[in-house]
C-alpha positions, 0 to 999 in steps of 0.5 A: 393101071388097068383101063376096061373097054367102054362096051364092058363098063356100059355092059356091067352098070346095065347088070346091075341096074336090072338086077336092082330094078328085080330086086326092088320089085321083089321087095314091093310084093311082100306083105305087112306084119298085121296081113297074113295069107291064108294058105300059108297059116295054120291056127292052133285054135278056132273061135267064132264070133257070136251074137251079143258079144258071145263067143262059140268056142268048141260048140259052146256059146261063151261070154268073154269071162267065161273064154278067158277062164277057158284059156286059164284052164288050158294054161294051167294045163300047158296047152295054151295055144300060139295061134288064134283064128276069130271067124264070123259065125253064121249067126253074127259078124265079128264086131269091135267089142270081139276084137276088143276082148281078143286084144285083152286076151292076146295081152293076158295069156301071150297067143296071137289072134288074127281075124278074117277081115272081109277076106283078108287075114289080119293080126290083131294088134293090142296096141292099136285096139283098146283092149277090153275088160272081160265081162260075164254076159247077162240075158236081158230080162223083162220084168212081169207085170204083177213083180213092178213096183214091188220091192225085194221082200214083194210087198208094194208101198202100198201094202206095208200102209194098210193101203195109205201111202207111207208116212200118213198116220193110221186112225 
């Protein structure tokens, strides 16, 4: 049987510990799945955050009906994006509905989305955000005041009675 030294034994097991301590230090400064860093990603498509739960994508102010039938469009015309990178615009922030309805389109057309988190590049996560229905986005309007109390045809109760109210009998 061969026997080693002690010196050699005390020798290897210090190797192999350091090598364990490197290699587990190695393993902590790796990052998760959902934070990527920014010099290292390129996106296929940018989309930025816009007031009132809009998007501008390519310049033009979309509502997230109108962004889903724009990546519709690009499907049918196989130039879907992998990648899609949701920035803040300078007139708004990026705000849950946002990531709501990108999660709807992640889940609709197969791309991942990722967003700028204070700095911070993060994937979204379908599962984790509810993901949205896409809506048509429509402009609140404020109503005249010659156009109140009027019906669809623009006569007033008051005018179909000959100026008595509905329902009294006219003598």
């Amino acid at each position: 049987m061969i026997r080693f030294s002690t010196l050699l034994t005390r020798a290897a097991t210090a190797i192999m510990l350091c090598s364990l301590l490197v290699l587990a230090g190695c393993h902590t400064g790796g990052t998760k799945d959902d934070i990527v860093a920014t010099a290292q990603s390129k996106y296929d498509t940018t989309i930025q955050a816009y007031k009132s739960n809009q998007f501008l994508v390519d310049g033009a102010v979309l509502s997230a009906l109108d962004v889903g039938s724009h990546f519709s469009y690009l499907k049918d015309q196989g130039q879907l994006p992998k990648t899609v990178l949701l920035v803040r615009s300078d007139d708004s922030k990026i705000r849950k509905q946002h990531l709501q309805y990108m999660a709807r389109l992640q889940l609709d057309y197969g791309f991942t989305v990722y967003y700028d988190d204070k700095g911070t590049l993060k994937r979204i996560n379908p599962l984790e955000t509810k993901a949205r229905k896409l809506e048509d986005y429509h402009a609140p309007t404020a109503m005249p005041d010659e156009l109140k109390g009027k019906d669809a045809a623009g006569s007033s109760p008051m005018d179909q009675g000959g100026g008595q109210p509905q329902g009294q009998p006219q003598y």
